[in-house]
C-alpha positions in Angstrom: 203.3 185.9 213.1 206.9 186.8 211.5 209.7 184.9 212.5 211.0 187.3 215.4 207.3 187.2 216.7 207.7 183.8 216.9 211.1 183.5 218.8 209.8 185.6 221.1 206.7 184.0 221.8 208.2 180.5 222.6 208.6 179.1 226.3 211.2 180.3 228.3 213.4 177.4 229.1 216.0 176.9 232.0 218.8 179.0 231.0 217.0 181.1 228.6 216.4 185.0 228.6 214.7 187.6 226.7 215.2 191.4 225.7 212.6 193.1 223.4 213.5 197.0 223.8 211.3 199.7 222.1 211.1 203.4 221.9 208.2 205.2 223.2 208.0 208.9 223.7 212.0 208.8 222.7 212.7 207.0 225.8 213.4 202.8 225.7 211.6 201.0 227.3 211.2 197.0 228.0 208.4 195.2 226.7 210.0 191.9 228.3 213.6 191.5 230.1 213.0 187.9 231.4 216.0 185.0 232.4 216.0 181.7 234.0 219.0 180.2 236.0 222.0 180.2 235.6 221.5 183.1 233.5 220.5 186.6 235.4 219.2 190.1 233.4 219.5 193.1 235.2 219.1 196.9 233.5 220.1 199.9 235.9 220.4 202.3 233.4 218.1 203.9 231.2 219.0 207.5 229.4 216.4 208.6 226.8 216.8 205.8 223.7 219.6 204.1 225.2 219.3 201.3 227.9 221.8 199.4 229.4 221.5 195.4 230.2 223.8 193.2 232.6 224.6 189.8 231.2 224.9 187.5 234.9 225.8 183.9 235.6 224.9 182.6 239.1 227.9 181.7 240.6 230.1 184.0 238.3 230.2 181.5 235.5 229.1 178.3 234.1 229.9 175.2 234.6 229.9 172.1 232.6 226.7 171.1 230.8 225.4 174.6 231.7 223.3 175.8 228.5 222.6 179.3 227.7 219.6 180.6 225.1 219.2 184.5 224.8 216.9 186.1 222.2 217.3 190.2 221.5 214.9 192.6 219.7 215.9 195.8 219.9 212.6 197.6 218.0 212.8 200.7 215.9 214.8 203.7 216.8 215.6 202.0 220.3 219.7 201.8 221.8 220.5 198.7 223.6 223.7 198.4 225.1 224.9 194.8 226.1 227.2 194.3 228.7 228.3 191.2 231.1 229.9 192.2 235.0 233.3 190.7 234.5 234.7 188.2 232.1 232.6 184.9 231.0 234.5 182.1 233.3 234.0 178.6 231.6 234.6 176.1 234.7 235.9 172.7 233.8 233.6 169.7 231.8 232.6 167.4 233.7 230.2 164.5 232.7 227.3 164.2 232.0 224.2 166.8 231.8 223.4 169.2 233.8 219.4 170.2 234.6 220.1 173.9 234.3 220.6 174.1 230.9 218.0 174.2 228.0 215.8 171.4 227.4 215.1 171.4 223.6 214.2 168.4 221.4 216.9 168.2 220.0 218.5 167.4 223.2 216.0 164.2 223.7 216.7 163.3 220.2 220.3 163.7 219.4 223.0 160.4 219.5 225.7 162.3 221.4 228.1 161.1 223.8 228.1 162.5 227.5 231.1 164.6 226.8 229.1 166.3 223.9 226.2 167.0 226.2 229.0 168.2 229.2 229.8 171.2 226.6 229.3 174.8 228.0 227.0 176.5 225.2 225.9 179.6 224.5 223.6 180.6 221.8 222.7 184.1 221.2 219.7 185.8 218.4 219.3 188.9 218.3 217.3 190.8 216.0 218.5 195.1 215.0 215.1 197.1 213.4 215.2 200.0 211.3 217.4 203.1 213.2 218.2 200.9 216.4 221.5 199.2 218.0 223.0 197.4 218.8 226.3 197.3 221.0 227.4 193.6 222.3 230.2 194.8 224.4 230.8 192.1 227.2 234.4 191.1 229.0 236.4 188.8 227.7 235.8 184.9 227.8 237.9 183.5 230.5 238.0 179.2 229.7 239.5 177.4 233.1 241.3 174.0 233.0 239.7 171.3 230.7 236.6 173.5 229.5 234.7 173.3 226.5 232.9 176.3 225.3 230.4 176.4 222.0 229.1 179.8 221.4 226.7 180.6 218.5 225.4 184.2 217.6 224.0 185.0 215.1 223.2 189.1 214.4 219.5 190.1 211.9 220.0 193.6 210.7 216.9 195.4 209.1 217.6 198.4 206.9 219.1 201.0 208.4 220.0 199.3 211.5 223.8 199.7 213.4 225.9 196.6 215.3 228.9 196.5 217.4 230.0 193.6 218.7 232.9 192.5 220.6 233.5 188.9 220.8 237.3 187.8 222.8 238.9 185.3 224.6 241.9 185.7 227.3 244.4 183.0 227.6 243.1 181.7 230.9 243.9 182.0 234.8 247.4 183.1 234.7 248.3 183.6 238.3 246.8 179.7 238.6 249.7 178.7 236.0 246.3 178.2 233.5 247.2 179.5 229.6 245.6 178.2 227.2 245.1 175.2 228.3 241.6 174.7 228.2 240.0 171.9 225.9 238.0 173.5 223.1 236.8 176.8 222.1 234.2 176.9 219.3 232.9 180.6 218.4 230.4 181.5 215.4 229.1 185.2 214.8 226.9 185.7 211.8 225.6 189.2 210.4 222.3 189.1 208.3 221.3 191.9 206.3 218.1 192.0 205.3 217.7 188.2 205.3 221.1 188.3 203.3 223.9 186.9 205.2 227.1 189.3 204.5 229.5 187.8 207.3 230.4 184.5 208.8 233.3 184.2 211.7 234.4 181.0 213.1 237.1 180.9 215.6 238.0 177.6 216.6 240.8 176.6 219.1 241.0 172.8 220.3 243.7 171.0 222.3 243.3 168.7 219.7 245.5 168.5 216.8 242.3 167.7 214.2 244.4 164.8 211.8 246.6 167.7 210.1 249.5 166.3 209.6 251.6 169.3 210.7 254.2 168.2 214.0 252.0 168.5 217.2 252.4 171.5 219.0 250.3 172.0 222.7 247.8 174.7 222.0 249.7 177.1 224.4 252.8 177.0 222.0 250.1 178.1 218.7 248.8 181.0 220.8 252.0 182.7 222.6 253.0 185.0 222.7 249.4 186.7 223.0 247.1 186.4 225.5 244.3 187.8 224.2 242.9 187.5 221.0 240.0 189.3 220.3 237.2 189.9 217.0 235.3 193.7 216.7 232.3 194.0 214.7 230.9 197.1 213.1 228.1 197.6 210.8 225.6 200.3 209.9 225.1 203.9 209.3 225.6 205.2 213.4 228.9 203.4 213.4 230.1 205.4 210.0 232.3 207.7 211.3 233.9 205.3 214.1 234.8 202.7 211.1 236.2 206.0 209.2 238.3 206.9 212.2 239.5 203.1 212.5 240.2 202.8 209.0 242.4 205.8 209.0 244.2 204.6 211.7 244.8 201.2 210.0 246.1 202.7 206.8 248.7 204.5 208.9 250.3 201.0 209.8 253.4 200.4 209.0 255.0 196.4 208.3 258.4 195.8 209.3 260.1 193.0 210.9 260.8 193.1 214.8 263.2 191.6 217.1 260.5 190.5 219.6 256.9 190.5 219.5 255.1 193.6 219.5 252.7 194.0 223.0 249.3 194.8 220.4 248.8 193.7 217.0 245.7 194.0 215.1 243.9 193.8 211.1 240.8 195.5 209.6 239.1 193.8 206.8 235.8 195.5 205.0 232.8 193.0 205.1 231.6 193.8 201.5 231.8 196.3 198.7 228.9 198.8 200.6 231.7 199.6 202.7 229.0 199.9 205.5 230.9 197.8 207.8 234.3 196.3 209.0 235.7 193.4 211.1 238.6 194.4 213.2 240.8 191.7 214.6 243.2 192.1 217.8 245.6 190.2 219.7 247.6 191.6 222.4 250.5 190.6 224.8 247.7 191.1 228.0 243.8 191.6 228.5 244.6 195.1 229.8 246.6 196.3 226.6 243.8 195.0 224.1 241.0 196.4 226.4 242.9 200.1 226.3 243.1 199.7 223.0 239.4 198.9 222.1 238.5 201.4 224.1 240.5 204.4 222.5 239.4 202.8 219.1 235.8 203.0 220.0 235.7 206.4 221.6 233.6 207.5 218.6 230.7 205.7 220.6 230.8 208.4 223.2 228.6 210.1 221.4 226.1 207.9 220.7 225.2 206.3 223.9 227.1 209.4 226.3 230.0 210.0 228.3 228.5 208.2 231.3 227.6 204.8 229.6 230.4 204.3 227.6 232.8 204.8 231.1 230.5 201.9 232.0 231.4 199.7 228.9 235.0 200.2 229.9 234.8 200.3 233.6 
């Protein structure tokens, strides 16, 4: 049994979900789409190779302590189109452990303090066969008050397999006089290629000055004027022409020095010398204006998934 066989194959825990999407008679279909509270599955939309999953939290987020495990395998030559129904809200920590969240041994074993255990987590594997794809496209993370969020995901492309995936954060509950005053964001994405990693991004933002001796500055004066700051994957040989078209774009840019902040700002970077892939990194003045954007960048997808899903990505 390989190692994805063997991911799959292990008990589903309290918090933990499954996808393993195949092709058959060029139409996807779901060998397993299985979740356990707080985390919900739902797929309402299946067009020939292309299938469409809901990411859901009970209770339209997750609270302290809550623990999230979610394995992928999208199988050769099958579409699977990630998507979550409204942004990730991260409710305040709060001590201690709670039950719905996954019980691992490491859990049992580990000398960690309650807050550590408190943490919102979020761990995500997901494995991208020969000809299939990937496209992680969910709403923004939205951290309340006081939260702590650790999110780990970590992306196994085989061969000739395609990724996009959107991982951003907005600046909180605005209207609620909440920006960027959350505790601790911790986010990790990591692309394998062929058992070769090629990309690791860590975004970390803590309320916490972290011992460098710079003067101490609230985390709300090192993020403004943006309110959204967001981090685009692409990778593979379906996504060629979108990172041509972005690339173009980006070469266009011109630098010159403003009077006031511009309302969208954003940087492309190529993830190695294959030139198969790029990482894309946006910030924006509001959600709205980074969402518009994303959405005019990626309108190469249309024709990969259709007119009707992608209105669905950007609904």
């Amino acid at each position: 049994m390989n190692m994805q066989s063997q991911a799959l194959a292990t008990k589903i825990h309290p918090g933990s979900g499954r996808i393993d999407l195949s092709l058959h008679a060029n139409r996807a279909v779901f060998s397993e789409l299985s979740s356990t509270y707080p985390l919900k599955l739902l797929s309402p939309h299946v067009h020939d190779e292309t299938a469409i999953v809901y990411m859901l939290t009970y209770g339209g987020g997750l609270v302290g302590g809550d623990e999230i495990s979610l394995v992928v395998n999208v199988q050769a030559g099958a579409r699977l189109v990630l998507l979550s129904q409204g942004s990730t809200k991260i409710f305040k920590t709060r001590l201690g452990k709670r039950l719905a969240s996954v019980d691992t041994k490491e859990s049992h074993t580990s000398a960690v303090s309650p807050l550590y255990v408190s943490l919102t987590k979020q761990n995500n594997r997901c494995v991208i066969a020969p000809r299939s794809m990937l496209l992680l496209l969910p709403e923004p993370v939205t951290c309340f008050r006081d939260a702590s969020y650790n999110q780990i995901q970590r992306f196994d492309i085989m061969a000739d397999g395609s990724a996009v995936i959107l991982d951003w954060i907005t600046s909180g509950r605005i209207s609620l006089g909440e920006e960027w005053v959350f505790s601790r964001y911790y986010s990790v994405n990591e692309i394998w290629h062929d058992g070769k990693r090629i990309l690791k991004d860590v975004m970390l933002l803590d309320s916490q000055e972290l011992g460098v001796q710079l003067p101490e500055r609230p985390l709300r004066k090192r993020l403004l004027p943006y309110s959204c700051y967001g981090m685009l994957i692409l990778y593979g040989p379906q996504v060629r022409s979108v990172v041509a078209d972005i690339t173009a774009q980006y070469n266009q840019i011109s630098v010159f020095k403003t009077k006031s902040p511009s309302p969208l700002i954003w940087s492309l970077s190529p993830i190695d010398s294959t030139e198969q892939g790029v990482v894309v990194r946006v910030a924006g003045l509001e959600t709205e204006t980074v969402k518009s954007w994303l959405r005019q960048a990626l309108l190469g997808l249309e024709d990969l998934v259709g007119k009707d899903v992608y209105r669905r990505v950007f609904s």
